[in-house]
C-alpha positions as a printed Julia matrix, in Angstrom:
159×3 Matrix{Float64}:
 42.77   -9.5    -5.02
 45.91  -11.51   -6.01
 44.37  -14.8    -4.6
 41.3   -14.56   -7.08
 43.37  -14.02  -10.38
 45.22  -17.67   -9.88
 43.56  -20.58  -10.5
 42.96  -23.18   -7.96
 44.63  -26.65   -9.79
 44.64  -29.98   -8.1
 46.77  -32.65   -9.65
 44.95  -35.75   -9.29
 46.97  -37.96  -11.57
 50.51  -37.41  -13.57
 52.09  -39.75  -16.58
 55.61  -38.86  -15.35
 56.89  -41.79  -18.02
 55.54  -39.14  -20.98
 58.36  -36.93  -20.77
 60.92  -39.53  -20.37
 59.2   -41.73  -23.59
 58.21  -38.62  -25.84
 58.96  -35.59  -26.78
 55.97  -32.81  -25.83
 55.6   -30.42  -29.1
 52.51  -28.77  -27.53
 49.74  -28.95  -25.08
 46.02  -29.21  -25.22
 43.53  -28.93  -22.05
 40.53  -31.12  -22.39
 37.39  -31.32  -20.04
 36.68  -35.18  -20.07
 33.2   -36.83  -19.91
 33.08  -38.6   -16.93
 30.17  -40.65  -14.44
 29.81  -39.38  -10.74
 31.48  -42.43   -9.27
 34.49  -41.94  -11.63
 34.97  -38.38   -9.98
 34.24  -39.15   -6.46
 37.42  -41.99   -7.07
 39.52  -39.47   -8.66
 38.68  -37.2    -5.84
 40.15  -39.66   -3.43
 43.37  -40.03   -5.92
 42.53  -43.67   -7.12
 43.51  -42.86  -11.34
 46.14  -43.65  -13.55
 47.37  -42.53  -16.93
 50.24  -45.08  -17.52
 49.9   -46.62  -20.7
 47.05  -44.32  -21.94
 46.64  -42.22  -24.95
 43.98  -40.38  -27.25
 42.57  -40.78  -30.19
 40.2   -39.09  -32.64
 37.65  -40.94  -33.98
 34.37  -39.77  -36.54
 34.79  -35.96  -35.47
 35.35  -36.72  -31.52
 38.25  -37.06  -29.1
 38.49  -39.94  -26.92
 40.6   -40.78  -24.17
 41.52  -44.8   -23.83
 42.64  -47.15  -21.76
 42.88  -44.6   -18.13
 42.42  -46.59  -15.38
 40.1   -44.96  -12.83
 39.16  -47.82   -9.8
 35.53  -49.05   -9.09
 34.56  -46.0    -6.02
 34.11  -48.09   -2.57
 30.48  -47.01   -1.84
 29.49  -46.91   -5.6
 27.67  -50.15   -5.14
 25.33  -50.93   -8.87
 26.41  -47.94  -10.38
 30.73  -47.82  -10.32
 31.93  -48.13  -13.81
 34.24  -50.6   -15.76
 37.71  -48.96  -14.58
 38.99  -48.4   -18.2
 36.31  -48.09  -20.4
 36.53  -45.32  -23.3
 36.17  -41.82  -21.93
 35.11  -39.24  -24.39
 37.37  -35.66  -24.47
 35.66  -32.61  -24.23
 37.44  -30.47  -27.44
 36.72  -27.21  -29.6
 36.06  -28.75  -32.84
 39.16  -26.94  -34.76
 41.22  -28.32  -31.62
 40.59  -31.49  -32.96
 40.66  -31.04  -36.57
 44.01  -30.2   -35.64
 45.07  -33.21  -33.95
 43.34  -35.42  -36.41
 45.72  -34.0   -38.89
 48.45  -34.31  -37.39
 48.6   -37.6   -35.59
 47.56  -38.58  -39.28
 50.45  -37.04  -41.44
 53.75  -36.41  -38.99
 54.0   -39.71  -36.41
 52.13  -37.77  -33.79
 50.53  -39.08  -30.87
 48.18  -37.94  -28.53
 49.21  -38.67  -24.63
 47.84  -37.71  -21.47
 50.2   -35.54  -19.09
 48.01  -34.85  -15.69
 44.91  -35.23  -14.59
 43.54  -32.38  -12.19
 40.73  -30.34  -11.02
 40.38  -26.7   -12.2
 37.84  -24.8   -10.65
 35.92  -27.96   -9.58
 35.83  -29.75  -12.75
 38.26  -32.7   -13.82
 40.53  -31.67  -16.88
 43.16  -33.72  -18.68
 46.25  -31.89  -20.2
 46.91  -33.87  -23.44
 50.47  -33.54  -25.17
 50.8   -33.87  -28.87
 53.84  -36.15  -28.78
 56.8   -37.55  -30.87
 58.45  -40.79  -29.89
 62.27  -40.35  -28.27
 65.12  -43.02  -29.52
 66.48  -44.81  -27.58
 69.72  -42.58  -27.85
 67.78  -39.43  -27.28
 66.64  -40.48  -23.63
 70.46  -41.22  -22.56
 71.29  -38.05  -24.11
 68.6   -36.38  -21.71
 69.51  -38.37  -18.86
 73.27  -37.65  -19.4
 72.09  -34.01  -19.52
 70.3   -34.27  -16.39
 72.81  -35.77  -14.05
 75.21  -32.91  -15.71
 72.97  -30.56  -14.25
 72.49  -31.8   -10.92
 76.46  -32.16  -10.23
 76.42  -28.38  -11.5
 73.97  -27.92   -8.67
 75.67  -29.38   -6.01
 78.96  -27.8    -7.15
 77.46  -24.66   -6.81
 75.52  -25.31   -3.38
 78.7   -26.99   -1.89
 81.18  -23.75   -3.22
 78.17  -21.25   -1.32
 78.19  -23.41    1.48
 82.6   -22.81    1.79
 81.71  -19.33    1.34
C-alpha cells in the first residue's frame, strides 16, 4: 500500500541558476497549458527554463520565454519553441502573486518542470533578487560545509 500513497514525479526540466540568483520565499505548483507536440518534446527531455519567468496579466498567469524544441516527427503542427504558455492557477493563487510581485520586488520564476501523475506541472517560486554579496556569502557557506563533510568522512574512515 506504501507504493500508492507517493506520487510518481518526473523531473523533466530544472532552473538550477534560480537558487543561486534568488532567494525562494515560497512555492506555487501550476498545471501549464500546453499543445501535444510540446509534451511529446518534453517527454523526450528537450525543455529549458533558463532565463524564464511568469507573469500575471488581466486575471491570468502566464509563463514566458521557456524554451521547449520543435518535436522531430511534429511535421505542420510543432509550435514556435518559446511562445507564451498560459499557467493553470486557482484564481486567489494568483490574486496573490499579482499583489505581490506588484508591491514588494517579487518575481515569479520557474524552478522544475515535471510530470505528476501524467500531466506536465511547473513549480513556480515567488522570488527576491540576491546581491551580489549575498551569493558569496552562500557560496562561502557552502564550501564550509563540504570541508565539514569530508572532515567528518575522513575522521570515520581513521576510525
Amino acid at each position: 500500500m506504501k507504493g500508492h500513497d507517493q506520487e510518481h514525479v518526473k523531473v523533466a526540466a530544472e532552473n538550477r541558476k534560480a537558487r543561486h540568483d534568488y532567494f525562494i520565499d515560497e512555492t506555487y505548483e501550476a498545471g501549464i497549458a500546453l499543445t501535444g507536440t510540446e509534451v511529446k518534446s518534453i517527454r523526450s527531455g528537450r525543455a529549458s527554463l533558463r532565463d524564464s519567468y511568469a507573469e500575471v496579466l488581466g486575471g491570468e498567469a502566464f509563463l514566458n520565454n521557456m524554451h521547449i524544441s520543435p518535436y522531430e516527427k511534429g511535421s505542420c503542427f510543432n509550435h514556435d519553441p518559446k511562445r507564451r504558455r498560459r499557467l493553470l492557477l486557482h484564481k486567489r493563487e494568483i490574486k496573490r502573486l499579482l499583489g505581490m510581485t506588484t508591491q514588494k520586488g517579487y518575481t515569479l520564476i520557474p524552478l522544475r518542470l515535471y510530470f505528476k501523475k501524467g500531466k506536465v506541472k511547473v513549480e513556480i517560486g515567488l522570488a527576491r533578487g540576491k546581491k551580489l554579496y549575498d551569493k558569496r556569502r552562500d557560496l562561502a557557506r557552502r564550501d564550509a560545509q563540504r570541508e565539514i563533510a569530508r572532515a567528518l568522512a575522513g575522521r570515520q574512515r581513521e576510525g
